[in-house]
N, C-alpha and C positions, 0 to 999 in steps of 0.2 A: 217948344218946351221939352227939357229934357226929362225922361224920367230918375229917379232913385238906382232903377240897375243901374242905367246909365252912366249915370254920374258916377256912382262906385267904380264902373269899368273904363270909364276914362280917366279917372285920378287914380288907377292903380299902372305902376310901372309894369313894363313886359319881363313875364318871369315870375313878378310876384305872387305868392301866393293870397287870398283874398276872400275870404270868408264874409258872404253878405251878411248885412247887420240888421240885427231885430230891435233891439230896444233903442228907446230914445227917435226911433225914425217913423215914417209915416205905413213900415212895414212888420209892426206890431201886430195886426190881424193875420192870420194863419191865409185869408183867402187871398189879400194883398201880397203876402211875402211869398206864397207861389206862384203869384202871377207873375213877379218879377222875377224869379228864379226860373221861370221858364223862358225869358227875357234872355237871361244868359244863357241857358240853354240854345238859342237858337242863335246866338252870336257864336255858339262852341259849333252848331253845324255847319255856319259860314265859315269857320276856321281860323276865328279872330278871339277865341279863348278855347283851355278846354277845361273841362267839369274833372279837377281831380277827387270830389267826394263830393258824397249828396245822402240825406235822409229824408226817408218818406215816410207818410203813414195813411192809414185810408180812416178815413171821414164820410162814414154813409158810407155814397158809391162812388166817393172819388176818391183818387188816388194822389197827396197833396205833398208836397214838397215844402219839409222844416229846414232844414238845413241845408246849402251850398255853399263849397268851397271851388273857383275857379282861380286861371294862371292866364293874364292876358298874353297873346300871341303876338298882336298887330299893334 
């Protein structure tokens, strides 16, 4: 099963700019949509996207990721 990054990052063309989506998706909760943002995150260290903007904010003691914008590579 795929996930929601996923899905995002393979229906996005190479090049595209691509801003993961919050509303409407199953990544409406703050702890779900950085879970997935760090999803792409780690496809940007394999060098199959890169993160050109991202917003965090801390929550507690964590450190959580609102907003990512990625550019597929591969």
């Amino acid at each position: 099963m795929s996930s929601i990054a996923m899905s995002v990052f393979l229906d996005s063309e190479p090049g595209e700019l691509v801003e993961l989506p919050h509303a409407g998706t199953g990544l409406e909760h703050p702890l779900v949509f950085d879970s997935a943002a760090r999803e792409i995150q780690h496809l940007a260290a394999e060098g199959r996207a890169e993160v050109v903007q991202q917003t965090v904010r801390q929550m507690g003691n964590q450190t959580l990721i609102e907003e990512i914008t990625f550019k597929r590579l591969a």
